[in-house]
GUDOBA-499582 format. One record per atom (N, C-alpha, C, O): x, y, z; residue in three letters; residue number from 1. Coordinates in nm, 2 decimals. Example, Ala and Ser with C-alpha at 12.3 -4.5 7.8 and 13.67 -1.06 7.14 Angstrom:
+--------+--------+--------+---------+-----+
!      u !      v !      w ! residuo ! num !
+--------+--------+--------+---------+-----+
!   1.32 !  -0.57 !   0.78 !     Ala !   1 !
!   1.23 !  -0.45 !   0.78 !     Ala !   1 !
!   1.32 !  -0.33 !   0.78 !     Ala !   1 !
!   1.42 !  -0.33 !   0.85 !     Ala !   1 !
!   1.28 !  -0.22 !   0.71 !     Ser !   2 !
!   1.37 !  -0.11 !   0.71 !     Ser !   2 !
!   1.29 !   0.00 !   0.79 !     Ser !   2 !
!   1.34 !   0.11 !   0.80 !     Ser !   2 !
+--------+--------+--------+---------+-----+
This chain:
+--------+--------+--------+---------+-----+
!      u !      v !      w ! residuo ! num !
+--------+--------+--------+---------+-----+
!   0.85 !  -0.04 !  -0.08 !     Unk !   1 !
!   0.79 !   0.08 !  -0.04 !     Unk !   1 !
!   0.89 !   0.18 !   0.01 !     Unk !   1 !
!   0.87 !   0.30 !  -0.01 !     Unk !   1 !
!   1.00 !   0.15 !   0.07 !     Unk !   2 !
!   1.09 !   0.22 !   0.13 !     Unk !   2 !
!   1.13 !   0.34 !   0.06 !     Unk !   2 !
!   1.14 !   0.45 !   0.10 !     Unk !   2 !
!   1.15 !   0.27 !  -0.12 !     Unk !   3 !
!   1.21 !   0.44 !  -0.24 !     Unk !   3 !
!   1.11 !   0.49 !  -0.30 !     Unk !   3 !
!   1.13 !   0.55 !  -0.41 !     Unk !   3 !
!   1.01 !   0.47 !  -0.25 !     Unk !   4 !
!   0.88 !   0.52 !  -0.34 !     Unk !   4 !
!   0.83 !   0.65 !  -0.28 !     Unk !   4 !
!   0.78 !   0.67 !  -0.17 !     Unk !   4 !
!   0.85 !   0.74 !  -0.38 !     Unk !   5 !
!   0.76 !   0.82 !  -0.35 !     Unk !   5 !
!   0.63 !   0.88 !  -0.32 !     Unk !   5 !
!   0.52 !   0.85 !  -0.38 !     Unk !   5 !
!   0.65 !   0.96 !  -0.23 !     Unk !   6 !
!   0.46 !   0.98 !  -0.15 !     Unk !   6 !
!   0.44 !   0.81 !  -0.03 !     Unk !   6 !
!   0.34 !   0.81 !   0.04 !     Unk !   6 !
!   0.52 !   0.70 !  -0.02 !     Unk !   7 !
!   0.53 !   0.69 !   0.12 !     Unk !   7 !
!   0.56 !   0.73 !   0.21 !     Unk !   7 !
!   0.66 !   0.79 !   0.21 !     Unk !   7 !
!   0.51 !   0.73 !   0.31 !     Unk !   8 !
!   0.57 !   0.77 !   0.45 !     Unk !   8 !
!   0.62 !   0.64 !   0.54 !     Unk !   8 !
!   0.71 !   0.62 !   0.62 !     Unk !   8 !
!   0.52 !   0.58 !   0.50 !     Unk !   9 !
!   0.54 !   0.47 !   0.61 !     Unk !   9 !
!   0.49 !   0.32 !   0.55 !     Unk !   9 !
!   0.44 !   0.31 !   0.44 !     Unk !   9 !
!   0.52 !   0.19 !   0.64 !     Unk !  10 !
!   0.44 !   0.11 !   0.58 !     Unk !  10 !
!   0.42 !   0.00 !   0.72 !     Unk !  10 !
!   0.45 !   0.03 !   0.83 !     Unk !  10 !
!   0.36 !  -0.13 !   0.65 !     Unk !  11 !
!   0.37 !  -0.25 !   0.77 !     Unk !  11 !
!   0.27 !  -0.36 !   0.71 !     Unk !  11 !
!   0.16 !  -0.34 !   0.66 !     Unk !  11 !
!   0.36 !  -0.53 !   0.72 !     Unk !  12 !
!   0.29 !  -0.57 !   0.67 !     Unk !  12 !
!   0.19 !  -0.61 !   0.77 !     Unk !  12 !
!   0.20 !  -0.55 !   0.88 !     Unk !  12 !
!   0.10 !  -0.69 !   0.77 !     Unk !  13 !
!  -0.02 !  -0.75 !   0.84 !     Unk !  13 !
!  -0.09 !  -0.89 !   0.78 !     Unk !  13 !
!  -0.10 !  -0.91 !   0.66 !     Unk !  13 !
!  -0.12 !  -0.95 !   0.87 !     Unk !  14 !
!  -0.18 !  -1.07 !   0.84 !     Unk !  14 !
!  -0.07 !  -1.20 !   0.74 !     Unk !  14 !
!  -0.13 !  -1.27 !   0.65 !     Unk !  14 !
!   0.07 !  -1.22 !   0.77 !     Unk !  15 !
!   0.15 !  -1.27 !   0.71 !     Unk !  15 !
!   0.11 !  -1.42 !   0.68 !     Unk !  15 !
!   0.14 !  -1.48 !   0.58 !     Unk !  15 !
!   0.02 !  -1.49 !   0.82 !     Unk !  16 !
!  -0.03 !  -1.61 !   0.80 !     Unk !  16 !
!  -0.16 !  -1.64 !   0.71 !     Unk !  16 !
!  -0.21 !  -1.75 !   0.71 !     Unk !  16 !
!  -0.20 !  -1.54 !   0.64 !     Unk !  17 !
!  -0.32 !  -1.59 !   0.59 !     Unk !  17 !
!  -0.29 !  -1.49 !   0.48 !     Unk !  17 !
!  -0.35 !  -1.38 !   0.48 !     Unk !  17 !
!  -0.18 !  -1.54 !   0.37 !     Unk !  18 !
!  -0.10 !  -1.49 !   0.28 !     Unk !  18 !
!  -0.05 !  -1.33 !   0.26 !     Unk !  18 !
!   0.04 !  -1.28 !   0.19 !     Unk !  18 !
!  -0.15 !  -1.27 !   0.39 !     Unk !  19 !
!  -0.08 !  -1.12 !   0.41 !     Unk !  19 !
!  -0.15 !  -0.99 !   0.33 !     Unk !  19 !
!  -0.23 !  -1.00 !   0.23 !     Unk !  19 !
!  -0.10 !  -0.88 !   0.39 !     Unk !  20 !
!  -0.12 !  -0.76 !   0.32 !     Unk !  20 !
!  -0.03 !  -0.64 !   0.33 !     Unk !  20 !
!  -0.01 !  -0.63 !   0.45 !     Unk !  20 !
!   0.04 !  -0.55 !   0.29 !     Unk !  21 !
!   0.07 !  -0.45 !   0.35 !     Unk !  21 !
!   0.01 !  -0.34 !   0.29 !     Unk !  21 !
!  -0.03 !  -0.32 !   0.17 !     Unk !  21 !
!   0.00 !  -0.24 !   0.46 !     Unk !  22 !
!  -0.06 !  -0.12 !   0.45 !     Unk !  22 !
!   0.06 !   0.01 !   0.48 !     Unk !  22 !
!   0.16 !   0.00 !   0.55 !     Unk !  22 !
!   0.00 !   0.12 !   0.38 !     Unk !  23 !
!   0.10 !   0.22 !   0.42 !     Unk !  23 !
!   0.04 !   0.34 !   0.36 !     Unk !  23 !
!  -0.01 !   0.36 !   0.25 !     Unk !  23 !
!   0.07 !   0.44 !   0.49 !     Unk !  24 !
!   0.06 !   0.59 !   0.47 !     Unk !  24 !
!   0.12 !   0.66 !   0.36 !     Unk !  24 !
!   0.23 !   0.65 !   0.32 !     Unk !  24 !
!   0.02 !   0.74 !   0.29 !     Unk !  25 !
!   0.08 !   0.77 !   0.18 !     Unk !  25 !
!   0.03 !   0.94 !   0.12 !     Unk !  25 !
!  -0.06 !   1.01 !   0.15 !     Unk !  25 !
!   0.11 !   0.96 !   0.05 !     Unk !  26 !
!   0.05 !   1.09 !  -0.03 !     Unk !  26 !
!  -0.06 !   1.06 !  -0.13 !     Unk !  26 !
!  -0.04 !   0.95 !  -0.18 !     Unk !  26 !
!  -0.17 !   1.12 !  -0.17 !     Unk !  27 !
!  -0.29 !   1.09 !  -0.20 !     Unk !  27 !
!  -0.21 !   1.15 !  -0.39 !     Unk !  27 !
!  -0.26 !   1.11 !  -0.50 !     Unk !  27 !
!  -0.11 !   1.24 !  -0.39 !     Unk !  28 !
!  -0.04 !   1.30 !  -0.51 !     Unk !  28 !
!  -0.03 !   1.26 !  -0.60 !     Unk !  28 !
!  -0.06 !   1.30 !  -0.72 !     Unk !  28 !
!   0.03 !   1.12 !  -0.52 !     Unk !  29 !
!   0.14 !   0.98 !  -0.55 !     Unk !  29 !
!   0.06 !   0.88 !  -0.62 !     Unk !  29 !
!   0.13 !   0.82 !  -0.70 !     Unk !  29 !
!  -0.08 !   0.86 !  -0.61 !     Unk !  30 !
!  -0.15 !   0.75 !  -0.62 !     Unk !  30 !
!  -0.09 !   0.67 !  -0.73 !     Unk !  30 !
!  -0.02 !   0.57 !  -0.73 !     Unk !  30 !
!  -0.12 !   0.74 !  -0.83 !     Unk !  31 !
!  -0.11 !   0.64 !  -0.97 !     Unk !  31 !
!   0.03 !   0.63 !  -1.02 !     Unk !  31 !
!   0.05 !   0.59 !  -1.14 !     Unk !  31 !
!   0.17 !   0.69 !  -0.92 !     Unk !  32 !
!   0.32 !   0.65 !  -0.99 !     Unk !  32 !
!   0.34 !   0.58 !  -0.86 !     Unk !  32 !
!   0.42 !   0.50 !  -0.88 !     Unk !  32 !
!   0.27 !   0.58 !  -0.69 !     Unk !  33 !
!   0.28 !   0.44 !  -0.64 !     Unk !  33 !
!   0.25 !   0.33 !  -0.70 !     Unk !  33 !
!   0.33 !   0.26 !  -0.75 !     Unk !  33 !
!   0.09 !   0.31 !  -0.67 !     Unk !  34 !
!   0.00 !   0.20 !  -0.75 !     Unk !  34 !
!   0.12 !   0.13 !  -0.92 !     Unk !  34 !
!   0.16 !   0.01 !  -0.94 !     Unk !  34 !
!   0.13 !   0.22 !  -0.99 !     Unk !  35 !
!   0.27 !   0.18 !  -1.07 !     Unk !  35 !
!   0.36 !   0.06 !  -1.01 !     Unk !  35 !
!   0.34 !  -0.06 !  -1.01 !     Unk !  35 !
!   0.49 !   0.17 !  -0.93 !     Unk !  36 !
!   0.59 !   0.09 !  -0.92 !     Unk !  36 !
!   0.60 !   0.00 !  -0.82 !     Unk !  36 !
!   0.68 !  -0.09 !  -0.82 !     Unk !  36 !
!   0.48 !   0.03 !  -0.69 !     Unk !  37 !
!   0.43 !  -0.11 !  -0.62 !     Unk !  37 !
!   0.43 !  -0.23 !  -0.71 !     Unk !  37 !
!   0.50 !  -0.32 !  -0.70 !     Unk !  37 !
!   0.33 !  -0.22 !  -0.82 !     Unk !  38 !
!   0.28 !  -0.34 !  -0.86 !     Unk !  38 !
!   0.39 !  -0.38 !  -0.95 !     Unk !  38 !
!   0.36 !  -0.49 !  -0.99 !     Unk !  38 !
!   0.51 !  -0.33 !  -1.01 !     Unk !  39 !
!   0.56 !  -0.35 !  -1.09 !     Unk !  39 !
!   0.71 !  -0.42 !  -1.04 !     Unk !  39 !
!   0.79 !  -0.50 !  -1.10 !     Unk !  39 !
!   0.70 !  -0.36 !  -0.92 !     Unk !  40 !
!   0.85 !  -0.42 !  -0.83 !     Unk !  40 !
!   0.79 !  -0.57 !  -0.80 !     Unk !  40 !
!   0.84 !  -0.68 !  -0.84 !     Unk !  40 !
!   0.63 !  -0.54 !  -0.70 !     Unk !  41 !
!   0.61 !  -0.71 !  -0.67 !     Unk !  41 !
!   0.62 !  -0.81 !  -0.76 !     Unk !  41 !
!   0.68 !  -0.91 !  -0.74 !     Unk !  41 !
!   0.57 !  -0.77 !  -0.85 !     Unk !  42 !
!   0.54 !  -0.87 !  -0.98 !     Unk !  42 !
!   0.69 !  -0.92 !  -1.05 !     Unk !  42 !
!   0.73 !  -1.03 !  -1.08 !     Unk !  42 !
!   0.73 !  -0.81 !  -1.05 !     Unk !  43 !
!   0.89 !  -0.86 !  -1.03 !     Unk !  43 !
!   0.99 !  -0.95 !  -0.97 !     Unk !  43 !
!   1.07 !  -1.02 !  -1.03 !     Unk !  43 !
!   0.96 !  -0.93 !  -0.83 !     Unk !  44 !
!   0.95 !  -1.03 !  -0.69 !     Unk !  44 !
!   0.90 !  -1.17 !  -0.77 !     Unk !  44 !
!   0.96 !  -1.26 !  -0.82 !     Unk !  44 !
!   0.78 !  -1.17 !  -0.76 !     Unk !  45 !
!   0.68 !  -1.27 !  -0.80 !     Unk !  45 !
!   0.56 !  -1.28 !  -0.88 !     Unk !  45 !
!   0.44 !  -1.27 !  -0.85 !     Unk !  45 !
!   0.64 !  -1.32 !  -1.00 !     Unk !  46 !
!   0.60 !  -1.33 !  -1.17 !     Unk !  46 !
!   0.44 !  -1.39 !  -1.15 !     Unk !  46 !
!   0.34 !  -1.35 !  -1.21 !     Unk !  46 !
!   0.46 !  -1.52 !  -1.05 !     Unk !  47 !
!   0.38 !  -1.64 !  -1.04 !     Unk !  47 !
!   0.25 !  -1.55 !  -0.99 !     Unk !  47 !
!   0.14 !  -1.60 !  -1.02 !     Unk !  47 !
!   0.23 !  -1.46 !  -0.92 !     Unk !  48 !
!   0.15 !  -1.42 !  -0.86 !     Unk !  48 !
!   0.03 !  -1.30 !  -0.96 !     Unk !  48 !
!  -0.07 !  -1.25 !  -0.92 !     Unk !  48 !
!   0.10 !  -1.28 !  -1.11 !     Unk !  49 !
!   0.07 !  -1.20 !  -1.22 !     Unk !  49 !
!  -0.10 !  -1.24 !  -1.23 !     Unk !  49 !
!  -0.12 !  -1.34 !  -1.29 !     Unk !  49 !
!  -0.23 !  -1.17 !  -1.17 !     Unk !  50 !
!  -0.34 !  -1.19 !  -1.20 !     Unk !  50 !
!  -0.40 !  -1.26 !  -1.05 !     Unk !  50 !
!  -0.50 !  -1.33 !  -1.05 !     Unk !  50 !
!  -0.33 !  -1.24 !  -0.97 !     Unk !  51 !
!  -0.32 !  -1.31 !  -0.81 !     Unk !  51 !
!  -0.29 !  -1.16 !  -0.75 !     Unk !  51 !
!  -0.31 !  -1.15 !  -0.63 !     Unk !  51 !
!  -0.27 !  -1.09 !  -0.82 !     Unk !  52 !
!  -0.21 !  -0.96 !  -0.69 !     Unk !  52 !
!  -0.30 !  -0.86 !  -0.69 !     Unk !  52 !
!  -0.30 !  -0.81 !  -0.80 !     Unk !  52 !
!  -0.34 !  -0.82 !  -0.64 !     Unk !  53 !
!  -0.43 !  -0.63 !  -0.62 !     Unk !  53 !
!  -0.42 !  -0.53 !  -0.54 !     Unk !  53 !
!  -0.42 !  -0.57 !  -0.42 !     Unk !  53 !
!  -0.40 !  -0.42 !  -0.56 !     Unk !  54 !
!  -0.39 !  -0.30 !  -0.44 !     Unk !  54 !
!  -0.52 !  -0.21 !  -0.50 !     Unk !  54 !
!  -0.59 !  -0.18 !  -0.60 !     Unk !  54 !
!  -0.50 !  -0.17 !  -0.34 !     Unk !  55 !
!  -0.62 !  -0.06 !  -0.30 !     Unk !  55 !
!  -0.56 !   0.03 !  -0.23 !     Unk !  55 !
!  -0.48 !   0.01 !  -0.14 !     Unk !  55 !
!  -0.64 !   0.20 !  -0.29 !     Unk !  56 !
!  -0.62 !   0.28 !  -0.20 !     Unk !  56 !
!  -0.72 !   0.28 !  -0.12 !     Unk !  56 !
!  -0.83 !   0.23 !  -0.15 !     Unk !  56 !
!  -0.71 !   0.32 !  -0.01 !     Unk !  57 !
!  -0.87 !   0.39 !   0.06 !     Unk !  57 !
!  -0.85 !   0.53 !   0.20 !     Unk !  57 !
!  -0.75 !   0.59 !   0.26 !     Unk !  57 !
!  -0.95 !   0.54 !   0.18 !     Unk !  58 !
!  -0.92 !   0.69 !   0.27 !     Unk !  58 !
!  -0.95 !   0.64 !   0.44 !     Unk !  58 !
!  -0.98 !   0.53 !   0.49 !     Unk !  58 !
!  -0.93 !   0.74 !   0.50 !     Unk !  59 !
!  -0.91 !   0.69 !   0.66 !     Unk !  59 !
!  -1.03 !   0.76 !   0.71 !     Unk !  59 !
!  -1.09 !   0.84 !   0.64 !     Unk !  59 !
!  -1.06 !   0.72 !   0.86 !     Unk !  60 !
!  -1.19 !   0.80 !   0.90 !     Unk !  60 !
!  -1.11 !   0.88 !   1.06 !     Unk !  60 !
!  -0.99 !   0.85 !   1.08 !     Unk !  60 !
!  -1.18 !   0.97 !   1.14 !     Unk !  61 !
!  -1.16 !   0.99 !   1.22 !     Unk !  61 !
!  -1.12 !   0.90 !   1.34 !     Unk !  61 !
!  -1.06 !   0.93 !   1.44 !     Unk !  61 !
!  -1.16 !   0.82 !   1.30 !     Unk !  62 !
!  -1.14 !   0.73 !   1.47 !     Unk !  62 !
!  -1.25 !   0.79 !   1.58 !     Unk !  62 !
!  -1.33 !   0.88 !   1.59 !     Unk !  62 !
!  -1.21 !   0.68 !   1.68 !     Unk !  63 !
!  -1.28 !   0.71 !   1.82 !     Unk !  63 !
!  -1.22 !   0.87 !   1.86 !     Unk !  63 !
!  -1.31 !   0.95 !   1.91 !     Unk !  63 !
!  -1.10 !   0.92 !   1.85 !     Unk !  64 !
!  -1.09 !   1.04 !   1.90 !     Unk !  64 !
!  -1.19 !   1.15 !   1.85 !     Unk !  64 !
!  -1.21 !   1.25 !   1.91 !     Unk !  64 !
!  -1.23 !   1.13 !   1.75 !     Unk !  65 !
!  -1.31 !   1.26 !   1.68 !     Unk !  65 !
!  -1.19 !   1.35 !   1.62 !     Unk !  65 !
!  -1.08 !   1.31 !   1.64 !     Unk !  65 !
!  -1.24 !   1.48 !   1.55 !     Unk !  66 !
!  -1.15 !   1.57 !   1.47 !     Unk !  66 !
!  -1.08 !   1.65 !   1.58 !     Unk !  66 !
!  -1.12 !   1.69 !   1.69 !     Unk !  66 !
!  -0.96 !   1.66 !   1.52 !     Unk !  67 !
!  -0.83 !   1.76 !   1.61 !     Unk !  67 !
!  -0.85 !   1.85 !   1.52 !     Unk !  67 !
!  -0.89 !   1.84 !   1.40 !     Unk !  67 !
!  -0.83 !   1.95 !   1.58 !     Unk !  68 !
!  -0.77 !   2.09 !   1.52 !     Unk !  68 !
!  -0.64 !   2.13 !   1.51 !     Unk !  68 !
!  -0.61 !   2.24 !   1.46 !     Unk !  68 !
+--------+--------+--------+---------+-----+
């Protein structure tokens, strides 16, 4: 995630129960992230080919409510 464009940020989560990572992103970016994400992991790990999936999804306000 670090050279990809339209990240900003990332972090993984849940490492003991095989994991996930989530990361802030440009909404621009979607389908040349979604790309070279899946294409570097699979890379990483071949074995995992039909084992792997990403999701975008949109964020909500939170408890603070809308800022201006």
């Amino acid at each position: 995630m670090l050279d990809t464009d339209g990240i900003y940020g990332g972090r993984f989560s849940g490492a003991g129960f095989k994991g996930c990572c989530m990361a802030i992103i440009d909404p621009a970016f979607r389908e040349s992230i979604l790309k070279k994400v899946e294409a570097e992991y699979l890379n990483a790990f071949p074995a995992l080919k039909g084992k792997y999936s990403a999701h975008i999804c949109g964020t909500a306000n939170g408890i603070g409510g809308h800022r201006k």
